[in-house]
N, CA, C and O atoms as CSV, one atom per row, in Angstrom:
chain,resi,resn,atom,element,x,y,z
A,1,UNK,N,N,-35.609,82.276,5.636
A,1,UNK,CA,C,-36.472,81.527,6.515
A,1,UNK,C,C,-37.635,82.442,6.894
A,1,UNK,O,O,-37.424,83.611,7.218
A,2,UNK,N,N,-38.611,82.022,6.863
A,2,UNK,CA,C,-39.936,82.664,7.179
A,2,UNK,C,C,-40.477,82.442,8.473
A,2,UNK,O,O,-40.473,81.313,8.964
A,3,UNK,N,N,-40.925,83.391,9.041
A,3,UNK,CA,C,-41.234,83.148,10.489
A,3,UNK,C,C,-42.871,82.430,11.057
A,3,UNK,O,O,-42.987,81.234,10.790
A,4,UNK,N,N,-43.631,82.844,11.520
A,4,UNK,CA,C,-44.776,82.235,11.890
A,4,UNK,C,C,-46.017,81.751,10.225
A,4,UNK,O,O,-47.172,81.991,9.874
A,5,UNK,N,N,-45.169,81.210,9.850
A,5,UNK,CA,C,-45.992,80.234,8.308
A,5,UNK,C,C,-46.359,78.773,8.617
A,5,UNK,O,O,-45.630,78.149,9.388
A,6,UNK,N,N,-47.214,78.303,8.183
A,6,UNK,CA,C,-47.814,76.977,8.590
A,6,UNK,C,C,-48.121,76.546,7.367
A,6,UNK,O,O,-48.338,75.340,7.254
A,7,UNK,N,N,-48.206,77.328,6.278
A,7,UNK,CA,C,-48.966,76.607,5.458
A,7,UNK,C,C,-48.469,77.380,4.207
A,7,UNK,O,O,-48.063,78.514,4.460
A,8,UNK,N,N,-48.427,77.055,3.120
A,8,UNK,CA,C,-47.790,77.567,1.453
A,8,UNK,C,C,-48.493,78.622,1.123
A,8,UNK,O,O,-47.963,79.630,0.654
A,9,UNK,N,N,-50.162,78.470,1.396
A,9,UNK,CA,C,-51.274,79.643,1.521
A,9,UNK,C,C,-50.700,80.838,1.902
A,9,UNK,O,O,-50.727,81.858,1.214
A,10,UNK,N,N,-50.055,80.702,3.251
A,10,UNK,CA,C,-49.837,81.644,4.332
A,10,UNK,C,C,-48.292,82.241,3.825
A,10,UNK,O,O,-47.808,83.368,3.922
A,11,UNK,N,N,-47.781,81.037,3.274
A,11,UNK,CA,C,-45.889,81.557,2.662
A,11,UNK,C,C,-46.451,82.599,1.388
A,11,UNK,O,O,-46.159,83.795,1.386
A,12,UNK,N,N,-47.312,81.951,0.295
A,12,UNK,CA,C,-47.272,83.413,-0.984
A,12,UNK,C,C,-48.012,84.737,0.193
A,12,UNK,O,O,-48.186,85.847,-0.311
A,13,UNK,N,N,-48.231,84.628,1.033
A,13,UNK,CA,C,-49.238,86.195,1.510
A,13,UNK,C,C,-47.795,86.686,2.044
A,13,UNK,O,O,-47.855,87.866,2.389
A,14,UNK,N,N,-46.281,86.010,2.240
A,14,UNK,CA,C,-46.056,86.879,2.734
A,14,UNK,C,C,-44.647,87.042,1.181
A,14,UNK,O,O,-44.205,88.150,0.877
A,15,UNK,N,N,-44.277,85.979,0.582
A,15,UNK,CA,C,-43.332,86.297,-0.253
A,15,UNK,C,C,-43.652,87.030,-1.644
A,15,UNK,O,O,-42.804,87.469,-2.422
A,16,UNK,N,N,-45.173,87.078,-1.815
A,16,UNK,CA,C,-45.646,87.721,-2.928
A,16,UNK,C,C,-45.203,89.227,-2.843
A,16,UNK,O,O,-44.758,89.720,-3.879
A,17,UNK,N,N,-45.296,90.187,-1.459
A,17,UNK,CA,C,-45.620,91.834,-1.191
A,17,UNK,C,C,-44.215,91.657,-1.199
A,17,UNK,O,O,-43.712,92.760,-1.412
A,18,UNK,N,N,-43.245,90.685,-1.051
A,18,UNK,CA,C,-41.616,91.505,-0.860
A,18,UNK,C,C,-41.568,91.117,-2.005
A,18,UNK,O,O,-41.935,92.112,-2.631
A,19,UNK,N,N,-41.316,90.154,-2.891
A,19,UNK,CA,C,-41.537,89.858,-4.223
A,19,UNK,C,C,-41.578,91.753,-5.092
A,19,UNK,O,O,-40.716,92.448,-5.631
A,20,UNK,N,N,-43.261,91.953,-4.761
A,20,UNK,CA,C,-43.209,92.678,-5.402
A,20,UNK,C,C,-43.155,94.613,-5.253
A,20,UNK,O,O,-43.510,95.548,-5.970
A,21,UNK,N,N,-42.638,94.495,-4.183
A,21,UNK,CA,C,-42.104,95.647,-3.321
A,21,UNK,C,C,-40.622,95.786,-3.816
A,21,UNK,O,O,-40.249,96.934,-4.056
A,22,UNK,N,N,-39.935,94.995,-3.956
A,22,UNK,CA,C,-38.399,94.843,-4.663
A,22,UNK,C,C,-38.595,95.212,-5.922
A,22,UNK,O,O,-38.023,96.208,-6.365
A,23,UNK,N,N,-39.436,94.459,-6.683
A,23,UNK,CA,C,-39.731,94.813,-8.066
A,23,UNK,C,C,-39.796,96.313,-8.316
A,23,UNK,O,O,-38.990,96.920,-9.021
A,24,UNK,N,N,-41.226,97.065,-7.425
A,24,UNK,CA,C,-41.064,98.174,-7.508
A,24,UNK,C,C,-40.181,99.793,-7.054
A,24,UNK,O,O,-40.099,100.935,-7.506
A,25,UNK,N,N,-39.593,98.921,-5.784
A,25,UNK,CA,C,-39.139,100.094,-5.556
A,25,UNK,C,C,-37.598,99.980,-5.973
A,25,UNK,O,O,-37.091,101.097,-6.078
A,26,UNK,N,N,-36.386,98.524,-6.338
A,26,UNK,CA,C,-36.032,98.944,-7.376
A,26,UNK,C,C,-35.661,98.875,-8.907
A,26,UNK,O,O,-34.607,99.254,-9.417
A,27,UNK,N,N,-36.627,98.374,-9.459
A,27,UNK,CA,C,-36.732,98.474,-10.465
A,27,UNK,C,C,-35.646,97.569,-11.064
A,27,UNK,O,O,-34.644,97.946,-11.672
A,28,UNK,N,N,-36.058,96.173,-10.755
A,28,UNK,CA,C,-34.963,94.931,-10.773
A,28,UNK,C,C,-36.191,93.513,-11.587
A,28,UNK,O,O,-37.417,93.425,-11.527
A,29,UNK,N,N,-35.518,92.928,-12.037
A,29,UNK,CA,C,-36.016,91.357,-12.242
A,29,UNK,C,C,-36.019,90.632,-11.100
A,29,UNK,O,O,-35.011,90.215,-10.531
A,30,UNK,N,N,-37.263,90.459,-10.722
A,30,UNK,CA,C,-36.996,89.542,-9.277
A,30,UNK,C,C,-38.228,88.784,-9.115
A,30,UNK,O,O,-39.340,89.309,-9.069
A,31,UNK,N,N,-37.921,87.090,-9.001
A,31,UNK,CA,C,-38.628,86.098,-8.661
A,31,UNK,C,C,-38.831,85.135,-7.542
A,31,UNK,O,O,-38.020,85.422,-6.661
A,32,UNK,N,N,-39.581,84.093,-7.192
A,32,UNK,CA,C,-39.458,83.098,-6.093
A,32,UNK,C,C,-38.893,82.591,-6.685
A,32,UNK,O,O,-39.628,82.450,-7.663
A,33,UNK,N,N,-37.562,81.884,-7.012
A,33,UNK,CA,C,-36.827,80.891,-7.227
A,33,UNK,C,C,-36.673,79.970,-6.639
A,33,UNK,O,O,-36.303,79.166,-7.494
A,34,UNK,N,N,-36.705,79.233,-5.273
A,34,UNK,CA,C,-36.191,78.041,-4.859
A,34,UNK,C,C,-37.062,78.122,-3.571
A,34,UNK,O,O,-37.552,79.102,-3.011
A,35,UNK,N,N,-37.119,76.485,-3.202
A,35,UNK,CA,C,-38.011,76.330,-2.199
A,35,UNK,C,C,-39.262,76.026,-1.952
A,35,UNK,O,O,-39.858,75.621,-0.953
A,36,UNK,N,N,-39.656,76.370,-3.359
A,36,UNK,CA,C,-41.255,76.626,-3.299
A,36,UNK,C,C,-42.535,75.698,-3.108
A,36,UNK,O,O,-43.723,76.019,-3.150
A,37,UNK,N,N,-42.111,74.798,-2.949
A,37,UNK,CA,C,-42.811,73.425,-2.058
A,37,UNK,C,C,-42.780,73.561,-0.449
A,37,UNK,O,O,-43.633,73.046,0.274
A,38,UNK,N,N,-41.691,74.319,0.017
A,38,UNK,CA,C,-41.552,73.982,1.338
A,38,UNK,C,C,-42.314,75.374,1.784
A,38,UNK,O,O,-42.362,76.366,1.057
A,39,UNK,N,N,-42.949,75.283,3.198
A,39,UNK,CA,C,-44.124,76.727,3.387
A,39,UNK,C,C,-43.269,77.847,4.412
A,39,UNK,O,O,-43.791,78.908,4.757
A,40,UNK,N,N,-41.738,77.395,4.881
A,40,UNK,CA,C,-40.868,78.122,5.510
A,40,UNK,C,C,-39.483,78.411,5.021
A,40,UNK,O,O,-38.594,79.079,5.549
A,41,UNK,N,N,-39.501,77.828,4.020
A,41,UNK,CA,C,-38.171,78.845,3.158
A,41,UNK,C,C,-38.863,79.354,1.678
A,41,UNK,O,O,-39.823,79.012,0.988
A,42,UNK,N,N,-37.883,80.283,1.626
A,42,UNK,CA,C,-37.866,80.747,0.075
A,42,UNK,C,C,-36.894,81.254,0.199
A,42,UNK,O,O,-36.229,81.734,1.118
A,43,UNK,N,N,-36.790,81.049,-1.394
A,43,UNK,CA,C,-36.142,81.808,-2.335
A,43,UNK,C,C,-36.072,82.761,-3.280
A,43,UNK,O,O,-36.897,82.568,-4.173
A,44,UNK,N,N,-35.514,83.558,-3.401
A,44,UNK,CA,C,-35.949,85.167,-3.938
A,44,UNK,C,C,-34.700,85.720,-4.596
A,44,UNK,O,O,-33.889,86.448,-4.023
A,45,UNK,N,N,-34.587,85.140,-6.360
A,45,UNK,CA,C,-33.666,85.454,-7.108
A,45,UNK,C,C,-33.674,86.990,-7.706
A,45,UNK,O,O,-34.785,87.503,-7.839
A,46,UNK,N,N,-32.658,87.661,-8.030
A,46,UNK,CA,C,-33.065,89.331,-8.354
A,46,UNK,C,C,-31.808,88.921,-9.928
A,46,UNK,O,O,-30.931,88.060,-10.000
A,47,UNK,N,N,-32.190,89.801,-10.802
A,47,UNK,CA,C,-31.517,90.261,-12.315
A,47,UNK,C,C,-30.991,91.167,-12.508
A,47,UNK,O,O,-31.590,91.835,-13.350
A,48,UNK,N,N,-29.921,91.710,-12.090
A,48,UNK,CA,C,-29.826,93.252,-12.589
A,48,UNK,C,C,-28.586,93.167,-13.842
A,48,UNK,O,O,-27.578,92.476,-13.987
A,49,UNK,N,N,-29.309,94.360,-14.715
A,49,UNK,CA,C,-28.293,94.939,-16.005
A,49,UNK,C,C,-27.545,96.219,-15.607
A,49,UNK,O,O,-28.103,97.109,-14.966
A,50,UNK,N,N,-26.428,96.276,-15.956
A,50,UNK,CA,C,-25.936,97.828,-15.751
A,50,UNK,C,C,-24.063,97.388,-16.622
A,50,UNK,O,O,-23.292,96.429,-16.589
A,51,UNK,N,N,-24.091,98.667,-17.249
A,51,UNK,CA,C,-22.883,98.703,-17.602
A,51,UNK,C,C,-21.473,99.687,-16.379
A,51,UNK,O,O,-20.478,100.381,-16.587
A,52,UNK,N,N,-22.144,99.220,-15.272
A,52,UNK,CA,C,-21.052,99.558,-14.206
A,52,UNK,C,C,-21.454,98.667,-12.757
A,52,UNK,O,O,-22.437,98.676,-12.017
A,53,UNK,N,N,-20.117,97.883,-12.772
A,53,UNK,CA,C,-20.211,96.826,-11.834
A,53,UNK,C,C,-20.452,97.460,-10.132
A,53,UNK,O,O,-21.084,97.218,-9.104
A,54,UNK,N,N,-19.579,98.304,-10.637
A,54,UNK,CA,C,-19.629,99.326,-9.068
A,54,UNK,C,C,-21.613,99.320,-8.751
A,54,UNK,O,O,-22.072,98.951,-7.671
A,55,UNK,N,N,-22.301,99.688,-9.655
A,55,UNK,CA,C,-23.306,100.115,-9.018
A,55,UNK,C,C,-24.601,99.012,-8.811
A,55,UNK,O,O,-25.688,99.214,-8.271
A,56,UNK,N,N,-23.953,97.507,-9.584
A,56,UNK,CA,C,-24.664,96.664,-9.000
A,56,UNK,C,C,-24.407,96.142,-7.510
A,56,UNK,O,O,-25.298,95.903,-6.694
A,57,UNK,N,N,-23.365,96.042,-7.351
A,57,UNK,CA,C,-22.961,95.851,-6.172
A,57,UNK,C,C,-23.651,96.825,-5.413
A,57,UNK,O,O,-24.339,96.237,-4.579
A,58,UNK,N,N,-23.769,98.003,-5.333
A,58,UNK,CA,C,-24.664,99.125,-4.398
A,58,UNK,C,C,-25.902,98.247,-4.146
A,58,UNK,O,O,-26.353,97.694,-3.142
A,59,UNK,N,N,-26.206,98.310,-5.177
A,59,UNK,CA,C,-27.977,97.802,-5.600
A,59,UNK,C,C,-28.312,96.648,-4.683
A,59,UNK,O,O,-29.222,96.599,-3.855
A,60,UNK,N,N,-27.375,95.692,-4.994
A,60,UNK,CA,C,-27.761,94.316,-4.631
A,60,UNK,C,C,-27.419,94.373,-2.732
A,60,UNK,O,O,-27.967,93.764,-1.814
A,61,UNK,N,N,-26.379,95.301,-2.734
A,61,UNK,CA,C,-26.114,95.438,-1.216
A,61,UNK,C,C,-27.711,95.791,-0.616
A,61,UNK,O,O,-28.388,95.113,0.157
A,62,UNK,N,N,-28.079,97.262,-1.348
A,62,UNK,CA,C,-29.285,97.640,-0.604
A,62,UNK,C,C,-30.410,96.746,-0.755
A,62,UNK,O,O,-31.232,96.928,0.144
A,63,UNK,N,N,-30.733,95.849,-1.570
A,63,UNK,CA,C,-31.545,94.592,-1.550
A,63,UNK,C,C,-31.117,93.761,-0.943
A,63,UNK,O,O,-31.751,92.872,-1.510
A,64,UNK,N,N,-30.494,93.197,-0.161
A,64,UNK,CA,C,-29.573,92.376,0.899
A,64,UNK,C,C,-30.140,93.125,2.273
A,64,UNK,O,O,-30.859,92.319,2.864
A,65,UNK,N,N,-30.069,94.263,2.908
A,65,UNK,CA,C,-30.295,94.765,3.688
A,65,UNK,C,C,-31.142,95.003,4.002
A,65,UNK,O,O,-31.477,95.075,5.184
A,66,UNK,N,N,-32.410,95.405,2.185
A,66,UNK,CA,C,-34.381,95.435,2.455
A,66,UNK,C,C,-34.103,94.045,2.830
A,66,UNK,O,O,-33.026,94.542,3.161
A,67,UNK,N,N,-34.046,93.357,2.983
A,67,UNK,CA,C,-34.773,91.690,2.613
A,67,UNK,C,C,-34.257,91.358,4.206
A,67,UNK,O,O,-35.137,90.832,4.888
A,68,UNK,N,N,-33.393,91.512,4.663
A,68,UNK,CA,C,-33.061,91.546,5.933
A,68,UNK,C,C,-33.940,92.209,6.921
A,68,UNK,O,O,-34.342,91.616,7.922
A,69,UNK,N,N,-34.223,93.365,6.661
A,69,UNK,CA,C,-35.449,94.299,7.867
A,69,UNK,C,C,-36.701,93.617,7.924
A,69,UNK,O,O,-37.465,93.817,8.868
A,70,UNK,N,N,-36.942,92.939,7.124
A,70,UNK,CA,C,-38.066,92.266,7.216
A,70,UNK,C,C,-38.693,91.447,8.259
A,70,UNK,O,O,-38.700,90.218,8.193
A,71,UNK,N,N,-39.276,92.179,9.322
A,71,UNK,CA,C,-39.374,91.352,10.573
A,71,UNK,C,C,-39.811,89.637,10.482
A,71,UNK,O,O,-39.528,88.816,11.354
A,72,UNK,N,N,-40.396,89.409,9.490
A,72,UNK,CA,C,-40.945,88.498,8.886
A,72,UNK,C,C,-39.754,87.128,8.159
A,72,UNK,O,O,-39.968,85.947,7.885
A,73,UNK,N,N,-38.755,87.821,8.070
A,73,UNK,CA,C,-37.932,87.260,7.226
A,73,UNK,C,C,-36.483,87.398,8.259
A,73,UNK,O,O,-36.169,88.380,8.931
A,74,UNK,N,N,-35.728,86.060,8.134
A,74,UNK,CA,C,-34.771,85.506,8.626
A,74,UNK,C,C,-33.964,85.623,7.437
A,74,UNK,O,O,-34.200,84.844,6.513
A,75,UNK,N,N,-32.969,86.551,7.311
A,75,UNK,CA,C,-31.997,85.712,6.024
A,75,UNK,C,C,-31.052,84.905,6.297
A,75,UNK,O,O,-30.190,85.318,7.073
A,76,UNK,N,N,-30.926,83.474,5.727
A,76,UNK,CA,C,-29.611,82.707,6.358
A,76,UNK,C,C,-28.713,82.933,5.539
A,76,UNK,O,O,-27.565,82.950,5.982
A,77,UNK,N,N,-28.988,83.247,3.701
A,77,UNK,CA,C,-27.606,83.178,3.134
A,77,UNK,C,C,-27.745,84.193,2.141
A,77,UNK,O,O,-28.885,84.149,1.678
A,78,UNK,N,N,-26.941,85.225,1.547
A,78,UNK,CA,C,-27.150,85.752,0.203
A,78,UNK,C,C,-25.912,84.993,-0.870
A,78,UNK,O,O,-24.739,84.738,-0.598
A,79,UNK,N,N,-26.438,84.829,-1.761
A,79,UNK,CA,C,-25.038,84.260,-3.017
A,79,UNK,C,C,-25.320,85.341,-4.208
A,79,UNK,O,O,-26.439,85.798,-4.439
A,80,UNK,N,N,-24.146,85.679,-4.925
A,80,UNK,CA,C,-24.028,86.376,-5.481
A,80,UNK,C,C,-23.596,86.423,-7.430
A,80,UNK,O,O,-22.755,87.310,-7.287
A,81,UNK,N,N,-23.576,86.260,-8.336
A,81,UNK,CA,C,-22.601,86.269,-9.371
A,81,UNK,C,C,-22.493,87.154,-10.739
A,81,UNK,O,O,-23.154,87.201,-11.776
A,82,UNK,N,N,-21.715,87.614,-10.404
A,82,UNK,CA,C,-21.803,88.578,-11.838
A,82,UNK,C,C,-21.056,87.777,-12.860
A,82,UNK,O,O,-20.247,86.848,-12.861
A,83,UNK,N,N,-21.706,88.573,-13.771
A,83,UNK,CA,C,-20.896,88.284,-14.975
A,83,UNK,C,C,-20.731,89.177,-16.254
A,83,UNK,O,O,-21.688,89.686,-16.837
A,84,UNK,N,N,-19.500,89.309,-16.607
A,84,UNK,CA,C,-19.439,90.386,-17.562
A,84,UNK,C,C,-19.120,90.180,-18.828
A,84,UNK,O,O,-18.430,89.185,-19.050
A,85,UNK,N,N,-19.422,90.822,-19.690
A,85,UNK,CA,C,-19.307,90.619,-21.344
A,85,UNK,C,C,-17.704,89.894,-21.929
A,85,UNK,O,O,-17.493,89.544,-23.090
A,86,UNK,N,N,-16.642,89.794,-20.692
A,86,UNK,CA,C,-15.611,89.196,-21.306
A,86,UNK,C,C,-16.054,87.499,-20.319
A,86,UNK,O,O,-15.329,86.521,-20.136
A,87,UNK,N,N,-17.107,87.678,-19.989
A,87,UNK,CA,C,-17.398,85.666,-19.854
A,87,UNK,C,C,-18.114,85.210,-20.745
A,87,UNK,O,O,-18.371,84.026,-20.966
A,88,UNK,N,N,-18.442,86.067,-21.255
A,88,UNK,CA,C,-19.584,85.433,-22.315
A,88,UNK,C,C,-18.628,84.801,-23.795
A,88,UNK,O,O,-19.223,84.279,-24.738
């Protein structure tokens, strides 16, 4: 949930810099996924590869927690799913 937004204008100025602040600092696949009609929610899907489950879970924890400090940003839900080479 996004805090003082009025307008879709005003939602990319603020989901674009976490968008791409995640991207860079860690070095993840990460998009607006859902919402994106409405100018007070979004959605903000992340990709990660790793051949050790242990350390996505780190990862995605500490992206759970940036995305949270965000004075700007309300998180109501994180969902999660891995999947590993014996689902495929």
């Amino acid at each position: 949930m996004l805090g003082d937004v009025h307008s879709l204008k005003e939602k990319r100025s603020v989901v674009r810099p976490i968008v791409a602040e995640i991207r860079r600092r860690y070095d993840v696949s990460v998009a607006e996924t859902d919402h994106r009609d409405l100018h007070r929610r979004a959605g903000i899907g992340v990709a990660v590869v790793s051949g050790d489950a242990a350390h996505v879970t780190e990862l995605l924890d500490a992206l759970e927690r940036h995305a949270a400090s965000r004075p700007e940003v309300t998180l109501l839900s994180a969902r999660r799913r891995l999947v590993s080479s014996e689902d495929l």
